[in-house]
PDB file of N, CA, C and O in Angstrom:
ATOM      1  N   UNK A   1     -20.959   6.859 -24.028  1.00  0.00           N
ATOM      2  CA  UNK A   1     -19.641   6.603 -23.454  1.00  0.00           C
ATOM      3  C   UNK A   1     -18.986   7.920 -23.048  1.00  0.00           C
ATOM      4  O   UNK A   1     -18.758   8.853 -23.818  1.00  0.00           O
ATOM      5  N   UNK A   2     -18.713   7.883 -21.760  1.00  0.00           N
ATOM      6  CA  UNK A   2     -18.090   9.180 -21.405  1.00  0.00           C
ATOM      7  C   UNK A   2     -16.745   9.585 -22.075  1.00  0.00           C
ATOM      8  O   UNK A   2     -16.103   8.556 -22.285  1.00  0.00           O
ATOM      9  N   UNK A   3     -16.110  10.637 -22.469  1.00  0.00           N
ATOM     10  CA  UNK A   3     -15.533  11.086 -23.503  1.00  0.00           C
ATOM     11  C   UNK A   3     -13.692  10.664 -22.029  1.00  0.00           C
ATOM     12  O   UNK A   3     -12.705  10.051 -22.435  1.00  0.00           O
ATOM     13  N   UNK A   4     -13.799  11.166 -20.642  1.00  0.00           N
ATOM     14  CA  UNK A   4     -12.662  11.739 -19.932  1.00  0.00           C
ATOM     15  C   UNK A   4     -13.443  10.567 -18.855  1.00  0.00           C
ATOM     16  O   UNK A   4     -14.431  10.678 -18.129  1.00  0.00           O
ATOM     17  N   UNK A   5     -12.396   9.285 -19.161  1.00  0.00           N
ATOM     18  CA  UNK A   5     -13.221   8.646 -17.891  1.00  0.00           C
ATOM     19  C   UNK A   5     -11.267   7.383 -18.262  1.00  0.00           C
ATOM     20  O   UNK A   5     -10.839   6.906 -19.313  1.00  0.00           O
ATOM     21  N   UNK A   6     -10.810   7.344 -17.104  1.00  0.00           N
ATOM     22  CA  UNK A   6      -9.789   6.141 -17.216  1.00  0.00           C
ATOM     23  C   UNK A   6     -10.138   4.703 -17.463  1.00  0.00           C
ATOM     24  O   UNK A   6     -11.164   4.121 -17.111  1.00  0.00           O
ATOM     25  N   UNK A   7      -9.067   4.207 -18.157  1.00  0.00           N
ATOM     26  CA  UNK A   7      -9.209   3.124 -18.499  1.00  0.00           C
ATOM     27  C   UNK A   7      -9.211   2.268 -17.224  1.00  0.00           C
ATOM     28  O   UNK A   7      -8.515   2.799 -16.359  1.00  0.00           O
ATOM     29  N   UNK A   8      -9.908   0.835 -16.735  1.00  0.00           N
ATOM     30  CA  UNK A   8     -10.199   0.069 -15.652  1.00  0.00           C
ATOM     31  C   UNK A   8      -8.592  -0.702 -15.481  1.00  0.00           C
ATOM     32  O   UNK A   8      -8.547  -1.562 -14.602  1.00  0.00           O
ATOM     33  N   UNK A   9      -7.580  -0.499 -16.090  1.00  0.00           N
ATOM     34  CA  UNK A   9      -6.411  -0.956 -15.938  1.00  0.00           C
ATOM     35  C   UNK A   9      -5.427  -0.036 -15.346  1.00  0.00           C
ATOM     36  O   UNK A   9      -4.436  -0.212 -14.637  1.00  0.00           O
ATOM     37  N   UNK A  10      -5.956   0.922 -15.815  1.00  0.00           N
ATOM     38  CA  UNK A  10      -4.821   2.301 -14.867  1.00  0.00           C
ATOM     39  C   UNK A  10      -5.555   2.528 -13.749  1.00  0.00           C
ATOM     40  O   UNK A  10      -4.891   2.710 -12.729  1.00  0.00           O
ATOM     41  N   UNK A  11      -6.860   2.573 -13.638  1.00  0.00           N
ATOM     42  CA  UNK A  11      -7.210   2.452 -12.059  1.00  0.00           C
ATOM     43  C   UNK A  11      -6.323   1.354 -11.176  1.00  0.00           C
ATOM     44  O   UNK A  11      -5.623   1.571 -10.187  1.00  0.00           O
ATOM     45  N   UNK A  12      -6.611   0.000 -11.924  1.00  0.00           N
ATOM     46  CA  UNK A  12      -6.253  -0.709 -11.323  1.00  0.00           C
ATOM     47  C   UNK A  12      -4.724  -0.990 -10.871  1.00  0.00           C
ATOM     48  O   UNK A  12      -4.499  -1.460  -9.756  1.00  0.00           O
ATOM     49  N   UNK A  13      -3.829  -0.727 -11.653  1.00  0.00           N
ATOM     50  CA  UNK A  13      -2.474  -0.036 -11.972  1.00  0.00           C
ATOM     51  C   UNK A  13      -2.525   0.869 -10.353  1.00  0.00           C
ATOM     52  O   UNK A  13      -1.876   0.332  -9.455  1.00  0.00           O
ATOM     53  N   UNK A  14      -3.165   2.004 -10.048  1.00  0.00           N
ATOM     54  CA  UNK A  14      -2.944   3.062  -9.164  1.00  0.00           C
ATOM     55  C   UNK A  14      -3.123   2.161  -7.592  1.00  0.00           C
ATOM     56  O   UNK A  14      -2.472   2.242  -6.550  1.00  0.00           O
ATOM     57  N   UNK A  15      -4.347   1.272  -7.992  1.00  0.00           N
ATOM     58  CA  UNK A  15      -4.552   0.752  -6.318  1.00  0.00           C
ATOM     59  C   UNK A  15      -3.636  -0.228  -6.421  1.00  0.00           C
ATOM     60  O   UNK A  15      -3.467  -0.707  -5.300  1.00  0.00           O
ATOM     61  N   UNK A  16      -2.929  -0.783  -7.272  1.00  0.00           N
ATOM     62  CA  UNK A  16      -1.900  -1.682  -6.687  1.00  0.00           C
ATOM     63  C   UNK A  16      -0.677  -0.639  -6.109  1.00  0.00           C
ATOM     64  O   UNK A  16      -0.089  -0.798  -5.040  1.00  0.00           O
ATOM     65  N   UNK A  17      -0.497   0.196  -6.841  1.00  0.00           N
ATOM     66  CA  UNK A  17       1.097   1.072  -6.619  1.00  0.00           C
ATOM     67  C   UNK A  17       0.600   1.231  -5.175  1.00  0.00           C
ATOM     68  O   UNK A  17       1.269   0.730  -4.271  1.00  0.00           O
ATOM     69  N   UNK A  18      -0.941   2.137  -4.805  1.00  0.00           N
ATOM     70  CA  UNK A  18      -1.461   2.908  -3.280  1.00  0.00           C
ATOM     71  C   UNK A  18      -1.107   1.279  -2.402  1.00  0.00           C
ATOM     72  O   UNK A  18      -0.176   1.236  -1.598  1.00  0.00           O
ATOM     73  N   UNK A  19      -1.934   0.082  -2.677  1.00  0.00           N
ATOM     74  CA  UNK A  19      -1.571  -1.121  -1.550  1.00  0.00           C
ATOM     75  C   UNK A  19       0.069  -1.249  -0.822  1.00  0.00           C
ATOM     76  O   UNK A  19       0.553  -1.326   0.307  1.00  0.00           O
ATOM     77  N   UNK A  20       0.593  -1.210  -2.414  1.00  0.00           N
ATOM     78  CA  UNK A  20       2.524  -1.441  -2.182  1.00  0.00           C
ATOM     79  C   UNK A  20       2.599  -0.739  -1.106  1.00  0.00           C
ATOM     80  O   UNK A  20       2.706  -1.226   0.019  1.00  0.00           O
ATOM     81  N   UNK A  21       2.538   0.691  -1.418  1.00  0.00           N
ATOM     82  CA  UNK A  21       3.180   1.998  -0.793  1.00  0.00           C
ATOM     83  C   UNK A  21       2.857   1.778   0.430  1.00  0.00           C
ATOM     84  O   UNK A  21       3.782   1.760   1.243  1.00  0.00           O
ATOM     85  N   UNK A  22       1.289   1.521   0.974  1.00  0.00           N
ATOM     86  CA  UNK A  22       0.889   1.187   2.844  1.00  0.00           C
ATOM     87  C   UNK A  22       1.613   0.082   2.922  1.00  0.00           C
ATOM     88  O   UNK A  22       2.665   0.325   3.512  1.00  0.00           O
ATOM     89  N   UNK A  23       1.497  -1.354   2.493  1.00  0.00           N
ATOM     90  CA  UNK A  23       2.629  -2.318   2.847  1.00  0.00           C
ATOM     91  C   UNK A  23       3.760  -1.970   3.018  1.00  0.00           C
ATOM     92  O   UNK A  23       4.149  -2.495   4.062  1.00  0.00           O
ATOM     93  N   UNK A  24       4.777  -1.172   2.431  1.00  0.00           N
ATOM     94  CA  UNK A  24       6.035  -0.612   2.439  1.00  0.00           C
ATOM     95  C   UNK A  24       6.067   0.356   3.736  1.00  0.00           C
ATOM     96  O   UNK A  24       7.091   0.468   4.409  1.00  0.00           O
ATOM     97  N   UNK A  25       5.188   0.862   3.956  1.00  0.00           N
ATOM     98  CA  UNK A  25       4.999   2.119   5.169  1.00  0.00           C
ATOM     99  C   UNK A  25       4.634   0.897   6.407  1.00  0.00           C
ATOM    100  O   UNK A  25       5.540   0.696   7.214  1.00  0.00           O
ATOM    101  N   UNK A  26       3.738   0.337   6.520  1.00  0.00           N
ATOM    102  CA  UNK A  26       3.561  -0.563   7.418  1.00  0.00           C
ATOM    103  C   UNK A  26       5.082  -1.616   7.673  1.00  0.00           C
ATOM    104  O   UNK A  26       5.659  -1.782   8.748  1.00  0.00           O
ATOM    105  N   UNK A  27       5.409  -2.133   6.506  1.00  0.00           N
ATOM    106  CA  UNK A  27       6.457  -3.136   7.297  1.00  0.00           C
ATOM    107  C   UNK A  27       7.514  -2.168   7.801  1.00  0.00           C
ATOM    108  O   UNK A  27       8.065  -2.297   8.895  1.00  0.00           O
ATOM    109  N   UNK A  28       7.827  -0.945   6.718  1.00  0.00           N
ATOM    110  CA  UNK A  28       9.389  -0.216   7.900  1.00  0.00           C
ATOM    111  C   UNK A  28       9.053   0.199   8.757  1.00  0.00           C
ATOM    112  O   UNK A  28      10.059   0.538   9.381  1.00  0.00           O
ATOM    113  N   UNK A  29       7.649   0.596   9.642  1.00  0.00           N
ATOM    114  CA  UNK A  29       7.538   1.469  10.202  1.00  0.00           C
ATOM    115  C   UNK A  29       7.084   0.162  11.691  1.00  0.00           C
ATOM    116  O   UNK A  29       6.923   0.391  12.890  1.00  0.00           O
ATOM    117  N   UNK A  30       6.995  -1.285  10.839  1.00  0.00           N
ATOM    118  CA  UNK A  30       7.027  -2.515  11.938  1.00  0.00           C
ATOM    119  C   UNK A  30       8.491  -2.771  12.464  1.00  0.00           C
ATOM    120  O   UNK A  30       8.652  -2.860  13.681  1.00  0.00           O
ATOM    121  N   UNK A  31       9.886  -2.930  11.359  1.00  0.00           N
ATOM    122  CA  UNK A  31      10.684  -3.065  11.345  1.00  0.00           C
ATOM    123  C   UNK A  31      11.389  -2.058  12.318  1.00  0.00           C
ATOM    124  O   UNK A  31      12.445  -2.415  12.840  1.00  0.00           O
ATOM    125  N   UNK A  32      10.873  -0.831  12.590  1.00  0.00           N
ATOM    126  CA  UNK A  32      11.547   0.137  13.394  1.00  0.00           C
ATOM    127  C   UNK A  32      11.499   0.213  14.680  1.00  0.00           C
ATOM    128  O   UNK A  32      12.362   0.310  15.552  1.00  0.00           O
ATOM    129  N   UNK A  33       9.711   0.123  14.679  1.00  0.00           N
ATOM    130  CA  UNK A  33       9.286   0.220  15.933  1.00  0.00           C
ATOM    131  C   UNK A  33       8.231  -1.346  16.274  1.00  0.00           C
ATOM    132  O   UNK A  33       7.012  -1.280  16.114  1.00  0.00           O
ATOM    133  N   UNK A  34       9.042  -2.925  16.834  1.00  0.00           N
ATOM    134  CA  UNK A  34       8.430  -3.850  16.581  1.00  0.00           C
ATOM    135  C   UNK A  34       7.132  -4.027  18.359  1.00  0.00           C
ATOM    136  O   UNK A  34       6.046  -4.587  18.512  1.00  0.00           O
ATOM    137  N   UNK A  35       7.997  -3.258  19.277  1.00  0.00           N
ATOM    138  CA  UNK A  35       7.078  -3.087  20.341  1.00  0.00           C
ATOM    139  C   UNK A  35       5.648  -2.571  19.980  1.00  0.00           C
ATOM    140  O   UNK A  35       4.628  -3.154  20.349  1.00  0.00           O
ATOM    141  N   UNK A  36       5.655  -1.311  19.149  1.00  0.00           N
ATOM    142  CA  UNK A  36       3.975  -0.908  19.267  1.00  0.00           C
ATOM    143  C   UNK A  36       3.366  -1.774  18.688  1.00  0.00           C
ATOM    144  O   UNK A  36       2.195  -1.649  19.047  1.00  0.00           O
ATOM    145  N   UNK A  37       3.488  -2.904  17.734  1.00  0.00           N
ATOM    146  CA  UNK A  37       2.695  -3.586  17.269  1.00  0.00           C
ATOM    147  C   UNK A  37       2.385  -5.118  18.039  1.00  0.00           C
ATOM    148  O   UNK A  37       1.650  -6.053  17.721  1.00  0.00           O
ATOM    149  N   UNK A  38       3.258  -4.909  19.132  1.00  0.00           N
ATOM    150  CA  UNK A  38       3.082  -6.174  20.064  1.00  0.00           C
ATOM    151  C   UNK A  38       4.080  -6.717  19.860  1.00  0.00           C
ATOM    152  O   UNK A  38       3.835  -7.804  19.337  1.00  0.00           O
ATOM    153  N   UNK A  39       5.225  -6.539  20.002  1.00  0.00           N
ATOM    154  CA  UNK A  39       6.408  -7.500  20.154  1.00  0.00           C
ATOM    155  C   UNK A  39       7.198  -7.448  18.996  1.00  0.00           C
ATOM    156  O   UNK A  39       7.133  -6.614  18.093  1.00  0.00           O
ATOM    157  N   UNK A  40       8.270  -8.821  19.144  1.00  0.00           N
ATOM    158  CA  UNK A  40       9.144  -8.725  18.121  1.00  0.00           C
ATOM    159  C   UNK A  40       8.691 -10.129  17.324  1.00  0.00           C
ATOM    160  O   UNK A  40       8.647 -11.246  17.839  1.00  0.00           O
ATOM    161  N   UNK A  41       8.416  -9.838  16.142  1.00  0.00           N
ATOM    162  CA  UNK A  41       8.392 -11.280  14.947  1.00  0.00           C
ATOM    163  C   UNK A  41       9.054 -11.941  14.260  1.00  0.00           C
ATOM    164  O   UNK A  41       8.816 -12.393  13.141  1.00  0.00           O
ATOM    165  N   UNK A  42      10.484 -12.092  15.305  1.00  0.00           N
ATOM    166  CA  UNK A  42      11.893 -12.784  14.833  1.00  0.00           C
ATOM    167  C   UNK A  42      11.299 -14.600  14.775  1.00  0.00           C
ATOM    168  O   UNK A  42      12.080 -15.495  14.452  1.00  0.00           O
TER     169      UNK A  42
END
């Protein structure tokens, strides 16, 4: 058993926070600019 290796819950912990953070960057950055993504999604 490797002595310095993370637990499979704090990995998993990190790629949820990294998903949020692009969802969060993707929708304001839809919300700002709704033309480059093809229109408006009112």
């Amino acid at each position: 058993m490797p002595q310095i290796e993370k637990p499979d819950y704090l990995q998993s912990i990190a790629n949820l926070i990294r998903f949020f953070c692009i969802c969060m960057t993707i929708a304001f950055q839809d919300e700002n600019n709704p033309k480059q993504f093809g229109g408006n999604f009112d």
